[in-house]
N, C-alpha and C positions, 0 to 999 in steps of 0.2 A: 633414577632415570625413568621410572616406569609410571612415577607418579607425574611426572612430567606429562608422561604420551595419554597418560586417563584426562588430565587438566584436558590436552589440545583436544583430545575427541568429545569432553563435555563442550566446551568451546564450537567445535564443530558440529555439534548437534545443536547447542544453539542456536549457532547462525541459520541453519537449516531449517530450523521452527522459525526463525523469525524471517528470513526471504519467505517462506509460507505466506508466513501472516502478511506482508508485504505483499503479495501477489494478490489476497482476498484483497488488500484495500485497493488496489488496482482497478480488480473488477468491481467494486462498487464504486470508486469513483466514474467509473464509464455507466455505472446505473444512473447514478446521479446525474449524471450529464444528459439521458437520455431522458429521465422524469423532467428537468429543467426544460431543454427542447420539444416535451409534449404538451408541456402544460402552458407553452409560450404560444405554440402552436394553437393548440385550443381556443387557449385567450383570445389570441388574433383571430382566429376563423369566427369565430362567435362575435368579436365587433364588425368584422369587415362584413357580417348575415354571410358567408361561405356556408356554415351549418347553422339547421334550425339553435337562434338567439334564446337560449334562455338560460335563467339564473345558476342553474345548479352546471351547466357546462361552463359559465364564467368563472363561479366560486371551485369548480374540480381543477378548469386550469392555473388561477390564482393560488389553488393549494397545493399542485403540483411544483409549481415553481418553488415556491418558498421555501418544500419540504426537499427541493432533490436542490438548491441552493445551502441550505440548514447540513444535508446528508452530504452533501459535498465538501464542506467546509470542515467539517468535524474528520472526515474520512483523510483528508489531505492532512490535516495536522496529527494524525495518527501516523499513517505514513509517513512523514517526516521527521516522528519518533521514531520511528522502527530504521529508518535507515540513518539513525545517529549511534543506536545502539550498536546495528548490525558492524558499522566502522567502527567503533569504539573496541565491539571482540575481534574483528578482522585484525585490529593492534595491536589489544593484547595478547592473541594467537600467534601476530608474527615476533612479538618482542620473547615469548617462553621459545619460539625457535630458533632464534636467535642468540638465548640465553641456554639453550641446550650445548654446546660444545662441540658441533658436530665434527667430525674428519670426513674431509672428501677420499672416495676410492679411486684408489690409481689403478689404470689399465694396463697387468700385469703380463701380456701375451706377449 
């Protein structure tokens, strides 16, 4: 029986590390999104002459995009490891409680 409740609480810390890690890839996909939106920004301000035209604010928003496109992509398919994982122990946590035997308590008063 006891080996059982160490199983669920590994289980349980698991899952805890990985909603973790799942919440960092969160916030970087909002990074990502927001390097994309700058560097889109830029781009356009600099063709429309909005800010002084020149090469190296074309190529920063060009490489802005790309890289919070590239950092967004990679970040999203992490995250969507992590919460296959995260169901996968959320399963097998409720399948060992289920395989525990439990008795319900009766309300003796």
């Amino acid at each position: 029986m006891t080996d059982f409740h160490q199983q669920i609480a590994d289980l349980e810390a698991e899952i805890d590390a990985l909603t973790d890690a799942a919440e960092k890839c969160r916030k970087s996909i909002v990074v990502a999104k927001a390097a994309i939106g700058v560097g889109v920004l830029l781009f356009l301000a600099s063709l429309l002459g909005l800010i002084r035209s020149d090469a190296i604010v074309l190529v920063v928003g060009i490489a802005a995009t790309l890289a919070g496109i590239g950092f967004y992509g990679s970040t999203r398919s992490s995250l969507e490891e992590l919460i296959a994982k995260i169901r996968a122990c959320e399963t097998r946590r409720a399948e060992m409680i289920d395989g525990m035997d439990l008795r319900t308590v009766q309300d003796q008063s």
